[in-house]
LOZA-236466 format. One record per atom (N, C-alpha, C, O): residue in three letters; x, y, z negated. Coordinates in steps of 0.1 Angstrom, whole numbers, plus 5000, padded with zeros to 4 digits. Atoms other than C-alpha are relative to their C-alpha. Layout:
ALAXYZ
...
end
This chain:
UNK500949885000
UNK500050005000
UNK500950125000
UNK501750144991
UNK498849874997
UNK501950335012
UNK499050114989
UNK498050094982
UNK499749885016
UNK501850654987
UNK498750095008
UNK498050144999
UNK501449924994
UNK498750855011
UNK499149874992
UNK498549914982
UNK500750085002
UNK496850515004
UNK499650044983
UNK498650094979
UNK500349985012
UNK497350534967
UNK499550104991
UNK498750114981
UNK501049835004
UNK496550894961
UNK498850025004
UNK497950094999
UNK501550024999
UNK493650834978
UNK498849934994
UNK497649944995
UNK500950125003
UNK492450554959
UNK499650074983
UNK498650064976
UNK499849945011
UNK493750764927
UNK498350135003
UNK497450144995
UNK501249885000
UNK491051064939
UNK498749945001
UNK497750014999
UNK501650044999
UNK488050844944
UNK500149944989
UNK498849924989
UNK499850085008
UNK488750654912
UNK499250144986
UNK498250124979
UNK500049905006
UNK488751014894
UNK498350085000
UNK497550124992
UNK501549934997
UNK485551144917
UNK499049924989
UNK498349974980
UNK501250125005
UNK483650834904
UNK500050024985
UNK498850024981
UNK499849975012
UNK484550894869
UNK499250124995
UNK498250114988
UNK500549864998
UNK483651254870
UNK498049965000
UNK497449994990
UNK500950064994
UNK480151104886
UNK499549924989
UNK498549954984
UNK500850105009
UNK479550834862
UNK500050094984
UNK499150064976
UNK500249955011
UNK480351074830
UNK499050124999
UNK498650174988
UNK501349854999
UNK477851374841
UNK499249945001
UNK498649954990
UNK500850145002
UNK475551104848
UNK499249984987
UNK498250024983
UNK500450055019
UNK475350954811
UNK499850114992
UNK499150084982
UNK500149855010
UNK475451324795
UNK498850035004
UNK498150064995
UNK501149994998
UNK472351364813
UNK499149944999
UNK498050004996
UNK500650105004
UNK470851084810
UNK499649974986
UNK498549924982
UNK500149995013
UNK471551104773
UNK498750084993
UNK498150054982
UNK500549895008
UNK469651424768
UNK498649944997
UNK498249885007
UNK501750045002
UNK465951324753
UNK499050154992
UNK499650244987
UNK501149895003
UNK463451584741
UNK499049974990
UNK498049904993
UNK501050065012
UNK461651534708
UNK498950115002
UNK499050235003
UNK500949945000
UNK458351624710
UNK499249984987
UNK499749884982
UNK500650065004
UNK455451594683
UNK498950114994
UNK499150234992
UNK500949935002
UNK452151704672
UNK499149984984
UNK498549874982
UNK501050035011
UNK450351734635
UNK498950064999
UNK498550175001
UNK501350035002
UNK447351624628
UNK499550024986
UNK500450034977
UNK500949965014
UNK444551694597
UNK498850075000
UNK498650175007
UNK501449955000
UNK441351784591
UNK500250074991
UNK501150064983
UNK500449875010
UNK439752114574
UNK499349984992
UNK499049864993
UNK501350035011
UNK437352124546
UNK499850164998
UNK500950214995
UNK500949935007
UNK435152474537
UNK500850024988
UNK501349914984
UNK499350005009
UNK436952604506
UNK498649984989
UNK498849924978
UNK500949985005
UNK433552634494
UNK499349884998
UNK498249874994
UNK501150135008
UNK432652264490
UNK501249894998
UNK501449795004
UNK498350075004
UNK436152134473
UNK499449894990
UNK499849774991
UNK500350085011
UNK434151974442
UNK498649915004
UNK497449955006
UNK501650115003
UNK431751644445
UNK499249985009
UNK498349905008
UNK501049974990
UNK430351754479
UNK500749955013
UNK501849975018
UNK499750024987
UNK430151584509
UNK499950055015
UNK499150005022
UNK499949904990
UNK430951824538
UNK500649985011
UNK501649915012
UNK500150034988
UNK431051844572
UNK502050035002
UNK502550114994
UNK498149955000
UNK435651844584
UNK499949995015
UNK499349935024
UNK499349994983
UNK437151934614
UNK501349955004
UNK502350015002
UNK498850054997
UNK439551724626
UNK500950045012
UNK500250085022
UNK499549944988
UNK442251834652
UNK501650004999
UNK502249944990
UNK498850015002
UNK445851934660
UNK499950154993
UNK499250254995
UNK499349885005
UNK447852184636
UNK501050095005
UNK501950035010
UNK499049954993
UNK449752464648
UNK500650034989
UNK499850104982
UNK499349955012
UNK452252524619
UNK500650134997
UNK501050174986
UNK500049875002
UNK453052854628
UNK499050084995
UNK499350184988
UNK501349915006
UNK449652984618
UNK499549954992
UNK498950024984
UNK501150045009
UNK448052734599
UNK498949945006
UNK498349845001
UNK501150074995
UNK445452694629
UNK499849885001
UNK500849805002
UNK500650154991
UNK443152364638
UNK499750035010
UNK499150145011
UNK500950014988
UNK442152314671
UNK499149895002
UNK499349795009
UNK500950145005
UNK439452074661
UNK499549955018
UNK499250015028
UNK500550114987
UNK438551774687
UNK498949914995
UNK498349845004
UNK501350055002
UNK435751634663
UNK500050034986
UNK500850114982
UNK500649975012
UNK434351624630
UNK499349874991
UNK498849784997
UNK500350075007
UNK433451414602
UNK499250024986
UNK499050144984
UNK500549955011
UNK431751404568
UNK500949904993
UNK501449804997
UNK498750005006
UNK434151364539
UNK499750024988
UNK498550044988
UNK499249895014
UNK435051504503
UNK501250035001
UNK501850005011
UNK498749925001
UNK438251684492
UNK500949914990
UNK500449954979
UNK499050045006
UNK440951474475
UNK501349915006
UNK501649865017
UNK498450064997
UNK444551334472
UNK499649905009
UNK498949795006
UNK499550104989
UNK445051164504
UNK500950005017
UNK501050105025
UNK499150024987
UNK447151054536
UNK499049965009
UNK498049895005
UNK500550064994
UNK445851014569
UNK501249935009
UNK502349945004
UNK499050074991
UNK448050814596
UNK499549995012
UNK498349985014
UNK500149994986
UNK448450814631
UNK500849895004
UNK501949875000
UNK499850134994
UNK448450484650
UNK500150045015
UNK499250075023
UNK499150014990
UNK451050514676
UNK499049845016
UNK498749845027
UNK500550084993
UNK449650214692
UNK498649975007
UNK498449895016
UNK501749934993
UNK445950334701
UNK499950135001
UNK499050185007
UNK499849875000
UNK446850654696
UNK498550044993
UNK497550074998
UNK501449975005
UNK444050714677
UNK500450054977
UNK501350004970
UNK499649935013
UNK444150894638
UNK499149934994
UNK497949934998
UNK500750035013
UNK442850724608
UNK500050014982
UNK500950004974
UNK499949935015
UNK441850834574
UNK498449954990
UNK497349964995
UNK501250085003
UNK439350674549
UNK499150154990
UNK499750224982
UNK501349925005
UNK436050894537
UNK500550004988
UNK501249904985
UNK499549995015
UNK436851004503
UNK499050044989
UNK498250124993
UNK501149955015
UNK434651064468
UNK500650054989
UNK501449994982
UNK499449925010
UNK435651314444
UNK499449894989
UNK498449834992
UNK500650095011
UNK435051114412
UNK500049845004
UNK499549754997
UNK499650175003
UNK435950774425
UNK498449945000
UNK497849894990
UNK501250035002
UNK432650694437
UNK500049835003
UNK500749805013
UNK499950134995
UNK431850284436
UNK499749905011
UNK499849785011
UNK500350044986
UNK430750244473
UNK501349995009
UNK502150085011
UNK498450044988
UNK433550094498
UNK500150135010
UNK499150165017
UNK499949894987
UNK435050394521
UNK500349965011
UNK501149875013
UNK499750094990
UNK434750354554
UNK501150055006
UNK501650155001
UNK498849974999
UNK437650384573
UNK499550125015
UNK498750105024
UNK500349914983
UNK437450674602
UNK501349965009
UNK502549925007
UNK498849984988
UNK439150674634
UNK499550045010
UNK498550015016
UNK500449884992
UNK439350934655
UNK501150025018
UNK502350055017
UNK499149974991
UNK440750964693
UNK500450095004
UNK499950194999
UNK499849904994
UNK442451154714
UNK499450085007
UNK499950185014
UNK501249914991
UNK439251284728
UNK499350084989
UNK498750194991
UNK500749935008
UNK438051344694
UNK498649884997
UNK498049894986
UNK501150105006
UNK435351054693
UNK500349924986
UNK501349864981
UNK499550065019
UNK435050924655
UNK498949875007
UNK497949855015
UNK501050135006
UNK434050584647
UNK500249994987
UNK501350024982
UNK499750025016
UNK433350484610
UNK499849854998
UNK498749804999
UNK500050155000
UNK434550124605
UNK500049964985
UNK500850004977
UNK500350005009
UNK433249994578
UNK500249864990
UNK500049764997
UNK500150155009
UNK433749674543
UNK498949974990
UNK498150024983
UNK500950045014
UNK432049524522
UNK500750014985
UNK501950044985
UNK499149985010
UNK432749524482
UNK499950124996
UNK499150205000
UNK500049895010
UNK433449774459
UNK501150104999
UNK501350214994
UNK498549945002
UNK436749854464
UNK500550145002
UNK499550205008
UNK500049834999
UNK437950234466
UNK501449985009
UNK502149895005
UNK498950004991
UNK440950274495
UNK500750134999
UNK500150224994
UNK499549905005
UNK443650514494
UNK501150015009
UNK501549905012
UNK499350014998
UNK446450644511
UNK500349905013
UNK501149815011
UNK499350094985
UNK447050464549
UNK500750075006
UNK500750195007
UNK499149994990
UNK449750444568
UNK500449895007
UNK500549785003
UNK499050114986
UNK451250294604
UNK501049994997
UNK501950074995
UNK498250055002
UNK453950114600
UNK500849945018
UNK500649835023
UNK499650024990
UNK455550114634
UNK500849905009
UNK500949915021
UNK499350095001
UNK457749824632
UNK499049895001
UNK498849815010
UNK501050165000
UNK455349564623
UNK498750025007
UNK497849945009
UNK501250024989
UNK452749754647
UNK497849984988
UNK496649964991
UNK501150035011
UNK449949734614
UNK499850174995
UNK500450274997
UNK500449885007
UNK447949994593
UNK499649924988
UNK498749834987
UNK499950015014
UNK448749964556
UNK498950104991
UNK498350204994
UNK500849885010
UNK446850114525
UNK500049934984
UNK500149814981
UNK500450065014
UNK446350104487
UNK498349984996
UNK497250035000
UNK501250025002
UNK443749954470
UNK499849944989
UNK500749864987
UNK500150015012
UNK442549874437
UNK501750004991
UNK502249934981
UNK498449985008
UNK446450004430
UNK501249925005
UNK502449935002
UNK499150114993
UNK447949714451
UNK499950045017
UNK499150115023
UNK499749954989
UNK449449734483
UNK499449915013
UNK499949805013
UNK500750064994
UNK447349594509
UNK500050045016
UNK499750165019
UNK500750034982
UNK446849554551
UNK498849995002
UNK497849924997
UNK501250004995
UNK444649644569
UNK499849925016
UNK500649915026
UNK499950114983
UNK443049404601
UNK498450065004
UNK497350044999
UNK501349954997
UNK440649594618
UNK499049925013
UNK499249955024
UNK501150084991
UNK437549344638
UNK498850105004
UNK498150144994
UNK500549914998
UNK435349584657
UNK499250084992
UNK499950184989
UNK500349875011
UNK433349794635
UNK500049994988
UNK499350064980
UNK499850035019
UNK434549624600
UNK501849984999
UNK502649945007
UNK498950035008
UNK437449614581
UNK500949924990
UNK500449854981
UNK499350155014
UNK439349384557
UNK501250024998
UNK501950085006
UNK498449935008
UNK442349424536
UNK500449884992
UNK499749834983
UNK499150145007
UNK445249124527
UNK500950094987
UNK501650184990
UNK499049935007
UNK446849234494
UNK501349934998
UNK501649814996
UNK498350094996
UNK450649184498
UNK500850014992
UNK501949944993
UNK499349975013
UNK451849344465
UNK499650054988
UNK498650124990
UNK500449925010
UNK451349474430
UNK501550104996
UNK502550064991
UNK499049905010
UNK453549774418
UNK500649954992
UNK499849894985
UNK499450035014
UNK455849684392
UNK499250154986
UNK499250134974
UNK500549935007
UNK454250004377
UNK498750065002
UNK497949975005
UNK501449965000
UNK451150184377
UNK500050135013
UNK500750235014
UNK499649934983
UNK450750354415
UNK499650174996
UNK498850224989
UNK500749815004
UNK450550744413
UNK499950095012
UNK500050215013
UNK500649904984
UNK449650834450
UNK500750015014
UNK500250045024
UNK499050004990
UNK452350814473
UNK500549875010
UNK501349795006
UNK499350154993
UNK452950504502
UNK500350105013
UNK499750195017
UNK499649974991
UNK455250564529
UNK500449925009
UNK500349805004
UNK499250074991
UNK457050414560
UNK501450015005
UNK501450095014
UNK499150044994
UNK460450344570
UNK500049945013
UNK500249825014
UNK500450074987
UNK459850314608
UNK500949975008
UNK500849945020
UNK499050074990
UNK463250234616
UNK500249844994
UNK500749765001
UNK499950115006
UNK463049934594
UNK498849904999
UNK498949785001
UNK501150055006
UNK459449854584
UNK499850004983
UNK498849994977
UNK500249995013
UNK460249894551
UNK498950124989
UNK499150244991
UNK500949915006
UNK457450074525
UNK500250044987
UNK500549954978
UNK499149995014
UNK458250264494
UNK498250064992
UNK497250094997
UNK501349965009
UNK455450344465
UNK500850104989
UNK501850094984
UNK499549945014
UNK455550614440
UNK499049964986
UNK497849974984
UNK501150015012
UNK454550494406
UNK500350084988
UNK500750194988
UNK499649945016
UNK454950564366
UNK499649934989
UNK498849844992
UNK500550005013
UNK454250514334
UNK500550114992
UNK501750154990
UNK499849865009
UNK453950824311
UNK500650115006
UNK500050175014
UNK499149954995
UNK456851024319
UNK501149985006
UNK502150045009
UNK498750094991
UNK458950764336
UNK499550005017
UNK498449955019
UNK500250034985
UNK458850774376
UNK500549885004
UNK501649835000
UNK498950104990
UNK459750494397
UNK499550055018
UNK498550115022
UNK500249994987
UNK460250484436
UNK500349805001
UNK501249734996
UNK499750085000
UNK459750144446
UNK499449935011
UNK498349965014
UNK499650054986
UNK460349924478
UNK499749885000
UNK500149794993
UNK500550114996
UNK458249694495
UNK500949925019
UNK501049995030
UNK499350024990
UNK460249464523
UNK499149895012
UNK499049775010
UNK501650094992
UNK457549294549
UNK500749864997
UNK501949834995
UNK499750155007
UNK457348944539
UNK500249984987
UNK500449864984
UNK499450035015
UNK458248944506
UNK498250034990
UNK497250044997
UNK501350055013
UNK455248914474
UNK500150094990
UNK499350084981
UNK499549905012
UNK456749204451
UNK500850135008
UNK501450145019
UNK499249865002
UNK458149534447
UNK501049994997
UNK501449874997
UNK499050004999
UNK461249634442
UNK500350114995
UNK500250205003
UNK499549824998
UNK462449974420
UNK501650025008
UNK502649965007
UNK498749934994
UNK464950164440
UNK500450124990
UNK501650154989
UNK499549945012
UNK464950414413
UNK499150124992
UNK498150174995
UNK501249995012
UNK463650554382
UNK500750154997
UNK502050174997
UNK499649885009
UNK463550934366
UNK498850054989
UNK497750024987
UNK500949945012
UNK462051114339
UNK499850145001
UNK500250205010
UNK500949915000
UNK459951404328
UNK499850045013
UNK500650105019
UNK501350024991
UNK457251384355
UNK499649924998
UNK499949814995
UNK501650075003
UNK453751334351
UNK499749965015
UNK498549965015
UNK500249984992
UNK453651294385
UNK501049985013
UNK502050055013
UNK499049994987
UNK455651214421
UNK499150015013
UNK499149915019
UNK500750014988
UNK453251334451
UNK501050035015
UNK502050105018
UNK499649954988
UNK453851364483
UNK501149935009
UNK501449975020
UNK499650054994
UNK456051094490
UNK500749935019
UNK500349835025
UNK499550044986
UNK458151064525
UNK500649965005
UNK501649984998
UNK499150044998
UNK460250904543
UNK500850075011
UNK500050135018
UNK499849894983
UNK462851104575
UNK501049874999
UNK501649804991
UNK499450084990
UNK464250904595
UNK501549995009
UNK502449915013
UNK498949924999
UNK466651124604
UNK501150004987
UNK502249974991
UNK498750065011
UNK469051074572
UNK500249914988
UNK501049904979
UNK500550095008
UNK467250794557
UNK499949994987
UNK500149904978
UNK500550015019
UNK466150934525
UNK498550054998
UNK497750075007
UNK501449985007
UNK463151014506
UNK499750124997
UNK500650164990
UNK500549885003
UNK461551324503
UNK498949994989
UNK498249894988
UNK501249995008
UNK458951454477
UNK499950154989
UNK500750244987
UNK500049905009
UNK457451684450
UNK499849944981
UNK499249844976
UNK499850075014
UNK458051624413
UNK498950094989
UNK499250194982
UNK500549955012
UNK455651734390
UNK500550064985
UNK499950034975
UNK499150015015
UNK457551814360
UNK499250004986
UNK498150064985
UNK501149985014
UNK456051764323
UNK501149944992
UNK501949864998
UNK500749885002
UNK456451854297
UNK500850135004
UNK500650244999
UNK499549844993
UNK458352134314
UNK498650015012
UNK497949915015
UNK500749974992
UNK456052334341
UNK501049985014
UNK502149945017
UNK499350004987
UNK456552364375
UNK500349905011
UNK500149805005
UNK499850074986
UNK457252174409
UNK501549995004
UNK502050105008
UNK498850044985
UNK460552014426
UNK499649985005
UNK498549925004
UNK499850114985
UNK461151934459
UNK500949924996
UNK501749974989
UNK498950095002
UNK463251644454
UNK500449915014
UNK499749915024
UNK499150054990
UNK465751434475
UNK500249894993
UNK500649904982
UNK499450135010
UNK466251024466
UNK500549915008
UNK499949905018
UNK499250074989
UNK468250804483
UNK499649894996
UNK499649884984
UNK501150164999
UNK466450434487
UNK501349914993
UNK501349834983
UNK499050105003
UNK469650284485
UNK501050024988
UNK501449914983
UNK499449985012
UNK471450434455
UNK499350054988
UNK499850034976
UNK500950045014
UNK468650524431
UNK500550194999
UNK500150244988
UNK499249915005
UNK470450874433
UNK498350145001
UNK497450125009
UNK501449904999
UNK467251214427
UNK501150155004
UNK502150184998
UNK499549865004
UNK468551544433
UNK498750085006
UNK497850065014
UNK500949945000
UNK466951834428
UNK500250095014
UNK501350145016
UNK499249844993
UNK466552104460
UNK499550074996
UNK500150165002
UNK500649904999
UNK464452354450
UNK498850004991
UNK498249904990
UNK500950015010
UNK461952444423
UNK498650115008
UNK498650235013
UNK501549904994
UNK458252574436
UNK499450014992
UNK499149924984
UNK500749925007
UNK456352784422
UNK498450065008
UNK498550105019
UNK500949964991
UNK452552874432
UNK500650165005
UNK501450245002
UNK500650094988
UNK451452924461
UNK501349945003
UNK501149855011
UNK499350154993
UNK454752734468
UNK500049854996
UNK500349765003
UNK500450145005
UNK453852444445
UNK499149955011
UNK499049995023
UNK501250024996
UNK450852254451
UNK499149974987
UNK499549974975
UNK500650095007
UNK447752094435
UNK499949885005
UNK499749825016
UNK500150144998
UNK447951774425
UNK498649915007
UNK498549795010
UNK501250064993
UNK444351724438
UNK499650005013
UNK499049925020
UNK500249944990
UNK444451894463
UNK500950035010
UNK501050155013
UNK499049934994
UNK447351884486
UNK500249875012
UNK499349785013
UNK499250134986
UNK449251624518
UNK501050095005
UNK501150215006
UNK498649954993
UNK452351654531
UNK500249935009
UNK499349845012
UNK499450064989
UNK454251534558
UNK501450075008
UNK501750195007
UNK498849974996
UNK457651544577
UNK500049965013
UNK499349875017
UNK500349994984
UNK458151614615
UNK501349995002
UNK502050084997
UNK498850064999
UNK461451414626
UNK500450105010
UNK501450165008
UNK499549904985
UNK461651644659
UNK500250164996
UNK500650245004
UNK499649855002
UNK461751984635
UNK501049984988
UNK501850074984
UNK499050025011
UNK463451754607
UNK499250144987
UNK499950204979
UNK500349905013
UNK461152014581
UNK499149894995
UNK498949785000
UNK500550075007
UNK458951894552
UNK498750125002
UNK498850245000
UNK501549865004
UNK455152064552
UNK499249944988
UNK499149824983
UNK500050065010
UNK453652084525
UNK497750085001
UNK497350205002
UNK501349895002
UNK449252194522
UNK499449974989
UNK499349864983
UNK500949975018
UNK447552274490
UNK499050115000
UNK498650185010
UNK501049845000
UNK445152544478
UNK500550124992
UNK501250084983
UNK499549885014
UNK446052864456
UNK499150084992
UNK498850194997
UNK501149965009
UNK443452964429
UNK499149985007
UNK498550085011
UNK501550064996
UNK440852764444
UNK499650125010
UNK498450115012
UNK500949894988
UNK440053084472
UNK500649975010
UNK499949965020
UNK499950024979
UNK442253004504
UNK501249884999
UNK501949844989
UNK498950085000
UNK444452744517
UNK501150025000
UNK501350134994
UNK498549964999
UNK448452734521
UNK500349875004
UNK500149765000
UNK499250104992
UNK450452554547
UNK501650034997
UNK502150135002
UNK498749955006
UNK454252554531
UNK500949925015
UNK500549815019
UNK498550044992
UNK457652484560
UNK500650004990
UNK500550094982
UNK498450025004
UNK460852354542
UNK500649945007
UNK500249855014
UNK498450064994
UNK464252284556
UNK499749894989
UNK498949894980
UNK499550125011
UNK465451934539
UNK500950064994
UNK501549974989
UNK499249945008
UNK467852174520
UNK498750074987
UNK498950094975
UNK500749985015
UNK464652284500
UNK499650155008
UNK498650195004
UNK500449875003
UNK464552644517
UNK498450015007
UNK498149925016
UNK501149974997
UNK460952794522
UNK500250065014
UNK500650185015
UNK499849874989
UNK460852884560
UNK498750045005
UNK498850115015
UNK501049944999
UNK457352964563
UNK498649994991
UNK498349894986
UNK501350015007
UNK454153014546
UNK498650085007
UNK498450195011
UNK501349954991
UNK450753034562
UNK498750024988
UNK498649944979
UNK501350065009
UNK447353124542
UNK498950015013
UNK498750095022
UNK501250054994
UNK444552954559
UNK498550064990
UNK498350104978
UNK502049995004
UNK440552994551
UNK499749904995
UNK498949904985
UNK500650165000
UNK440052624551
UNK501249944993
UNK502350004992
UNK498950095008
UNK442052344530
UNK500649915009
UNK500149805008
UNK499450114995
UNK444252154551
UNK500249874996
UNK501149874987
UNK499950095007
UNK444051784544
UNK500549885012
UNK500449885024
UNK500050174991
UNK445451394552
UNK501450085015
UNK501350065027
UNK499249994990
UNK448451544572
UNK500449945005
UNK500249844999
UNK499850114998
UNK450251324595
UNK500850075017
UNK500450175023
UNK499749974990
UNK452551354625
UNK500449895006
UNK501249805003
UNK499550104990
UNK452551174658
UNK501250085010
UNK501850025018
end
């Protein structure tokens, strides 16, 4: 091979390289997109009353809904979840006061059409979420951790675990794993604790004190820790807190104060992987709502007051 031959072979060798690395850099780039979901409620019918909600997407800059349908409801602690795989939003009817009739479960499409699928039994439901891995929609129920198998317009629920502690509001997902964490307690003891699919038990991942309270439990995906808000007692006041699954470790970021707290009755959170922030909706002296933005550093980057109570947050 003469010396033109090889510098030639040298410059296509080079082109093609060139070619195949601009290529992959482009190819690489992906675009996170995502949209939250939640229904409104009337500030004016928060207590015992079952009132008409608007369900739709949230713009988090303002606070607005752009409702796509509507439902009848009450106002309390709860999650709704968004099932990636029908694309369709579900969240179960709620009774202030823990009423003894089975809730039916709603699900709502992307057009906005509700169905209300409904069990038998007594049982009170709480808290669903899609688990994306195992392709299922999870929930609590009489305090145990339970699946849900939905047969056209009924429902039924396998229980797959009991808390090692007494559950205090919080199930989330690990959707790079499948794995589900619970917030429980006793007294002033917290635990966080980790359910592994397949498995018959819990598991604490880790325990703190003074809090009456751990709401709002989340999981990001993005640096595979736990997010949430800490009640504190007997001191006053609200963390944001930070807990790492794997070493049990709490830190504190940021202490909230109303309207940046929440009520514990009255509030839902959720974490949007594509802004990487934590939102936070509650109410502030019972007259208007409040949609909170945090960085995962704890800082407040926005606050909205709404008319209406944002509830059951959830991002697809």
């Amino acid at each position: 091979m003469n010396r033109m031959t090889q510098n030639f072979l040298v410059v296509c060798l080079f082109a093609l390289c060139i070619a195949s690395s601009c290529k992959k850099t482009t190819g690489s780039k992906t675009t996170c997109t995502s949209t939250l979901y939640g229904y409104t409620v009337s500030m004016s019918a928060m207590y015992d009353t079952i009132s008409t909600c608007s369900f739709g997407s949230i713009n988090p800059a303002s606070g607005l809904l752009s409702a796509i349908g509507s439902f009848a409801s009450s106002v309390y602690t709860n999650q709704g979840a968004y099932n990636t795989s029908d694309n369709c939003y579900y969240v179960f009817k709620t009774y202030m006061g823990y009423s003894d009739s089975p809730s039916p479960l709603y699900k709502i499409s992307s057009s906005g059409s509700i169905t209300a699928i409904t069990t038998t039994g007594t049982s009170v439901f709480t808290s669903p979420v899609f688990n994306r891995v195992t392709n299922k929609l999870y929930c609590i129920t009489g305090g145990k951790l339970a699946q849900i198998t939905i047969s056209g317009s009924t429902f039924t629920t396998s229980v797959l675990a009991t808390p090692v502690h007494h559950f205090m509001g919080s199930l989330t997902v690990d959707n790079n794993t499948g794995d589900m964490y619970i917030s429980s307690g006793d007294t002033v003891t917290y635990y966080i604790e980790k359910y592994t699919s397949g498995s018959s038990s819990t598991s604490v991942v880790a325990t703190g004190t003074g809090a009456w309270d751990i709401l709002g439990l989340r999981y990001n995906k993005n640096d595979n820790m736990l997010y949430a808000i800490r009640e504190n007692y007997p001191a006053s006041g609200d963390d944001f807190i930070k807990i790492d699954p794997a070493t049990g470790t709490v830190t504190v970021l940021t202490s909230l104060s109303l309207p940046s707290g929440i009520d514990r009755e009255f509030y839902s959170t959720c974490i949007d992987p594509c802004t990487n922030h934590y939102y936070i909706s509650s109410v502030a002296n019972m007259s208007h709502g409040i949609l909170k933005e945090l960085s995962m550093t704890g800082t407040v980057l926005a606050t909205d007051s709404t008319a209406t109570f944002i509830q059951s947050l959830d991002i697809n």
